[in-house]
Structure formats: C-alpha cells, structure tokens
C-alpha positions in Angstrom: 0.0 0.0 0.0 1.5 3.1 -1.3 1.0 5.9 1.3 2.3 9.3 1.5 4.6 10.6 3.9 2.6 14.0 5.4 4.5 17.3 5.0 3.4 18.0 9.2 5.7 15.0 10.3 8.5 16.1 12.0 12.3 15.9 9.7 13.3 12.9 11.5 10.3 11.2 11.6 9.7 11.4 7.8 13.5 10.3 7.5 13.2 7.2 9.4 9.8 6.7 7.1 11.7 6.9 3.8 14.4 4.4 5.3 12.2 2.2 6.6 10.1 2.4 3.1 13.7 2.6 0.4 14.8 -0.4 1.5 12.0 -3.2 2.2 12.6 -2.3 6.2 16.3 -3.4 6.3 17.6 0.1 6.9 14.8 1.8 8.9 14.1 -1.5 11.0 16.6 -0.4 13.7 15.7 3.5 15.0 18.8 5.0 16.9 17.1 6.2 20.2 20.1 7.7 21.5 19.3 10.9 20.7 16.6 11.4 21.9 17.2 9.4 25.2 16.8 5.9 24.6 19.6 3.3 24.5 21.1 2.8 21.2 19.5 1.6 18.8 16.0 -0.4 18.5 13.4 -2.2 16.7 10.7 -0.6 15.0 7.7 -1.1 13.1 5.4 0.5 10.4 2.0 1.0 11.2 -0.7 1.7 9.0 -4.6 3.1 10.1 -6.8 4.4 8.3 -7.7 8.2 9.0 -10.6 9.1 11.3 -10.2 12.1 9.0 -10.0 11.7 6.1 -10.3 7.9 5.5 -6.8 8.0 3.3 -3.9 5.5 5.0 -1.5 7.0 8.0 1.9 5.5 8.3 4.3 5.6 11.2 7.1 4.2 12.7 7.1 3.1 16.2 8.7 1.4 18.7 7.5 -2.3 19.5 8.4 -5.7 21.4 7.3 -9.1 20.4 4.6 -10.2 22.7 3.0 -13.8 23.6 0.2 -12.8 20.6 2.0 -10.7 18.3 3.6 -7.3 18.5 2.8 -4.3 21.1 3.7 -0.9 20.9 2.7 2.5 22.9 0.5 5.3 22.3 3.0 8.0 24.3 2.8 11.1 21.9 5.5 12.0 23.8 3.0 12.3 27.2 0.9 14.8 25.7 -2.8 15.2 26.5 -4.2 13.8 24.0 -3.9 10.1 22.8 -2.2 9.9 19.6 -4.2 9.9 16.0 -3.0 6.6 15.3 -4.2 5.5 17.9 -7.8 7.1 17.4 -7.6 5.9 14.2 -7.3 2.3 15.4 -9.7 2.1 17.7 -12.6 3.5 15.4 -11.0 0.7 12.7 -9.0 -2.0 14.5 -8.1 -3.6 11.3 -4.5 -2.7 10.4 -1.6 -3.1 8.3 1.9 -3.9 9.8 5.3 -4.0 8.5 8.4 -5.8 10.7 11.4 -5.6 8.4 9.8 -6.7 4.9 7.2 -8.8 6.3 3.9 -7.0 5.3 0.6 -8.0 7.2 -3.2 -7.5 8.0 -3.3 -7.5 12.1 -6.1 -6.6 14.7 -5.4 -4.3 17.0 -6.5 -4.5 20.7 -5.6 -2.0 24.0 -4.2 -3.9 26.5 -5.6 -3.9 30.4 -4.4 -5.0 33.8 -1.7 -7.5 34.3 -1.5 -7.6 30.4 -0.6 -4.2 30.0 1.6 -3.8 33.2 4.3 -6.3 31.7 4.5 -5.1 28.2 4.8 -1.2 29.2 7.6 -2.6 31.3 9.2 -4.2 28.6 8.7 -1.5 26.1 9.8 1.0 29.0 13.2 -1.0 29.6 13.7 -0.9 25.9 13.0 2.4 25.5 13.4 4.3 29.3 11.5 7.8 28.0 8.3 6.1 28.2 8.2 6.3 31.7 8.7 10.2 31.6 5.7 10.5 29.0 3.3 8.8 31.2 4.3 11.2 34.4 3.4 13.8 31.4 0.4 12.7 30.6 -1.7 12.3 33.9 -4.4 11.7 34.2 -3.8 10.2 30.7 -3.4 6.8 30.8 -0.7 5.9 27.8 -2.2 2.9 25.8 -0.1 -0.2 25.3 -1.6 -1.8 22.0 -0.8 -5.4 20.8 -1.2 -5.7 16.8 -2.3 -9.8 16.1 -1.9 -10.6 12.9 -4.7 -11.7 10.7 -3.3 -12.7 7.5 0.1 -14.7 6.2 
C-alpha cells in the first residue's frame, strides 16, 4: 500500500519513514534512540490506520516488542494530553496493516488492560526508558499499550 509521507511530520520522523520504506525495512528496521534518550539503537515497526479524518492510510514508525500474541507498541505522543491519532484511528478501525522488516501483514489491533498491560509497558519501558517520563506527562492520561495480532500470512 502506497502511502504518502505527510508534510506535518517532523524531519526525522519522515526520514526514518523513507528508510524504513527505500529499503523493504532493512535500513529503517533499527531506529537510533540515543538521541533522543533511549539506549542505542531499536526495533521498530510500520504502522498503518486508516484516517478518522480523512479515510486515506496514515503510516508511522514506532517502537515495538514481540509479545506472547504478536507485536505491542505505545501510544505516548511524547506524554501529551491527548492520545495519539493513530491510535484514534485504530480504535474507530482495529483492522490494520503492519510491516516488521519486509514482512507486510493485515493485524487486529486490541488495548491492552491490567496484568496484560503492566508487563508489556515494562518491557517497552526497559527498551525504551522515556516512556516512563511521558506517562508522568500525561496524567491523568493513561498511555495505551496496544498489541497488533496478525490476521493474514
């Protein structure tokens, strides 16, 4: 699915898109946190929603983990306010695409709860330590943790 990359994203953000999207996933797979306070460098995925919006595609890279039913990520914005639009989008449409690398998939998208959610944000958080600054941010927020089950082969 061809998608374009949105003027409005931020220069690194459209960067890591094009790497990510130049190269089947082998060069924007691994997202060097450092900068921006995370340790090193780590994996990421592409997600696509559809927009609330404007019903066209929305692509982004994020942060994920493997988890016991597929891959979870985190709806941090960085602890703003506000829940992400991603992740608006997904939960009026839960059916997504995913890309890990240059394997392309359907998944289903759920928001974690509970016991559920408590381990994976402290796996994402370990992986990526700012996580647990955004959701100081973002009281009384709570930051979803989102696991993406895939649906097709």
């Amino acid at each position: 699915m061809a998608v374009e990359i949105p003027a409005h994203f931020p220069d690194w953000v459209r960067d890591h898109l094009t790497r990510y999207l130049e190269t089947d996933g082998a060069d924007g797979h691994l997202w060097d946190a450092e900068p921006f306070g995370g340790i090193g460098k780590i994996p990421t995925l592409l997600l696509t929603t559809t927009s609330t919006k404007s019903g066209t595609p929305m692509q982004l890279p994020l942060i994920y983990i493997e988890s016991p039913t597929g891959y979870a990520i985190i709806g941090s914005k960085g602890g703003a306010p506000a829940h992400p639009s991603w992740y608006d989008n997904l939960v009026a449409d839960p059916n997504v695409q995913v890309q890990v690398i240059a394997d392309t998939f359907d998944a289903r998208a759920r928001t974690t709860s509970g016991e559920e959610r408590a381990e994976l944000w402290a796996k994402l958080a370990e992986l990526y330590p700012p996580f647990n600054e955004y959701a100081t941010k973002a009281v009384p927020r709570e930051i979803p943790v989102v696991v993406l089950e895939r649906t097709s082969d």
